[in-house]
C-alpha positions in Angstrom: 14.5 -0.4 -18.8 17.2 1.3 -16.9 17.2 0.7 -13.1 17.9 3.2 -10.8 21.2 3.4 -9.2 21.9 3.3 -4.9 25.4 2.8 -5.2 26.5 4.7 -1.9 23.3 4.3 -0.3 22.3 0.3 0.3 24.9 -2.3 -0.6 24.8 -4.1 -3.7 23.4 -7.2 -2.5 20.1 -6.1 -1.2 19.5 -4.2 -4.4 20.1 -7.9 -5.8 17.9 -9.5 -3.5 14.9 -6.3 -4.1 15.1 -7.1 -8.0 15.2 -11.3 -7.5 12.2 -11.0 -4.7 10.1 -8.6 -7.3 10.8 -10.4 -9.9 9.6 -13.6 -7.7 6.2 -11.6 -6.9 5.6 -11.8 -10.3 6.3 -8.1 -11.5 6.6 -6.8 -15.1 10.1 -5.6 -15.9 8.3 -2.0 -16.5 7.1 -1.8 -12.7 10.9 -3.4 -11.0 12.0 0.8 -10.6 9.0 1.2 -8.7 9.0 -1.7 -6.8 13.0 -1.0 -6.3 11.9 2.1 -5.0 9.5 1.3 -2.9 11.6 -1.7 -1.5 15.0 0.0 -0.6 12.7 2.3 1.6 11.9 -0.4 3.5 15.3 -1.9 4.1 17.2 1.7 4.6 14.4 1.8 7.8 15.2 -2.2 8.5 17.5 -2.8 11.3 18.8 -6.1 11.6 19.3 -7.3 15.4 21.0 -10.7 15.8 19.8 -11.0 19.2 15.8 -10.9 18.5 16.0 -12.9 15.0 15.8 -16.4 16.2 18.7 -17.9 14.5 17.6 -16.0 11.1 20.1 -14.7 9.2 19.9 -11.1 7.8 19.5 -11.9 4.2 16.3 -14.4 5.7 15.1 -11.4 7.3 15.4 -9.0 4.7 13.4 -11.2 2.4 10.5 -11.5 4.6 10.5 -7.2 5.2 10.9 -7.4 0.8 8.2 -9.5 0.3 5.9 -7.7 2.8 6.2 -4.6 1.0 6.0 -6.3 -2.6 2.5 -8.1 -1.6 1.2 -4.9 0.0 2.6 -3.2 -3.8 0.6 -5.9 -5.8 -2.8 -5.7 -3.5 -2.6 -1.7 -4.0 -2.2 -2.0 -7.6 -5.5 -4.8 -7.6 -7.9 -2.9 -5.5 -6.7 0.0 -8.4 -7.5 -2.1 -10.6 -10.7 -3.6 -9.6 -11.7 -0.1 -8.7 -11.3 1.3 -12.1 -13.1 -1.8 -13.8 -16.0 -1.1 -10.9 -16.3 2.1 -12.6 -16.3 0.4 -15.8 -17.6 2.5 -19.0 -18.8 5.1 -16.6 -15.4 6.9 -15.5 -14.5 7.7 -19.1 -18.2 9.6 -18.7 -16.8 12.1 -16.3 -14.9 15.7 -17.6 -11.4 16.2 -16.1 -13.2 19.0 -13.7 -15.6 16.0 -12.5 -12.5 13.9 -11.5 -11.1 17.0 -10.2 -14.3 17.7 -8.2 -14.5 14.4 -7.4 -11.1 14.4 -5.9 -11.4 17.3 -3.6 -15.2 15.5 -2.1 -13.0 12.8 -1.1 -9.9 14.9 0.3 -12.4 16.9 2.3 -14.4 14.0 3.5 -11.1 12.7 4.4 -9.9 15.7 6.7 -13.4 15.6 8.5 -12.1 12.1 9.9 -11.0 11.3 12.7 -7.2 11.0 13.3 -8.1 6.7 14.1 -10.0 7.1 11.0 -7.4 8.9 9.1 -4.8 6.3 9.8 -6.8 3.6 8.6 -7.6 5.3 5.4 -3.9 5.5 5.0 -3.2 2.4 6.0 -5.9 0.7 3.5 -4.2 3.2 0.7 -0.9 1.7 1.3 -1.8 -2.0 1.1 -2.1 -3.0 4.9 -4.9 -5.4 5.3 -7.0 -5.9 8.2 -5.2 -8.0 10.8 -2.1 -6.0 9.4 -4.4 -2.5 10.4 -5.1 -3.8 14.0 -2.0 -4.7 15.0 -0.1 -1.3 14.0 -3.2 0.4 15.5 -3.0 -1.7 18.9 -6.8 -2.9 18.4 -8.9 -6.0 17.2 -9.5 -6.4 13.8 -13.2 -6.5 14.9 -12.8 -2.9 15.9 -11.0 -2.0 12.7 -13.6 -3.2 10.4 -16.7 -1.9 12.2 -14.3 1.5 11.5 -14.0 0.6 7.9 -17.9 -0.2 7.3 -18.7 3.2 9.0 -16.3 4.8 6.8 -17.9 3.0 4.1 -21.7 4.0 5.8 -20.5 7.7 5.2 -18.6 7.8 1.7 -21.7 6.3 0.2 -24.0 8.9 2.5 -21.6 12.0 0.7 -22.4 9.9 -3.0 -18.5 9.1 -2.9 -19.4 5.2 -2.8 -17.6 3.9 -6.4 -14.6 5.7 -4.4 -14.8 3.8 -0.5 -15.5 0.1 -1.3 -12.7 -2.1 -1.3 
């Protein structure tokens, strides 16, 4: 498989690194584009600063902001997965309009959230876990799990529960 090219846009080095660090993680050579992707994001948005990196060099750095992303990749992919086996048998039992339908029940129940409760939607979608959610959010994770189990309280109220548990 072909990998993309960012010649021009991050040096070639850190494309290295991305590809060794995934790689690392324990991705398939079919998902390295996406994770490549996903990764050089990251570092394009990472700003290394001498000053506040406690003797770490930049590469060191880099490979911690990598390997964040990667994890938060990998634990997407196995809620995914552990979603779709939840469903089991029972998801190949719904029509493509059901899954549409489906769909647009959770988007709406989604944009009757609040924005707190948006954001931590989001931020479960993207990987973050808990602790990760509090500390973006400026909170205890006590607060941000008694969010998540009344978001949980109201999917399964709306009969969108196989689509809010983690």
């Amino acid at each position: 498989m072909e990998m993309p090219n960012y010649d021009g846009i991050i040096e070639k080095w850190k494309v290295n690194l991305i590809i060794s660090r995934a790689k690392r993680c324990g991705f398939k050579p079919h998902e390295l584009p996406d994770a490549l992707q996903e990764a050089v994001l990251v570092v394009l948005e990472f700003k290394y600063d001498p000053d506040h990196a406690q003797g770490a060099t930049e590469r060191t750095a880099l490979v911690a902001v990598i390997d964040n992303r990667l994890r938060k990749m990998k634990r997407a992919a196995t809620r995914y997965r552990t979603h779709l086996e939840r469903l089991g048998d029972s998801a190949t039992e719904f029509s493509r309009d059901e899954i549409d339908t489906r769909a647009m029940d959770v988007a709406s129940a989604i944009g009757d959230l609040s924005p707190r409760e948006q954001e931590i939607c989001r931020g479960l979608a993207d990987g973050l876990s808990v602790a990760q959610l509090a500390k973006q959010m400026g909170c205890g994770w006590h607060t941000v799990a008694r969010i998540i189990r009344r978001l949980r309280q109201r999917f399964e109220q709306l009969g969108l529960d196989g689509w809010a548990k983690e």
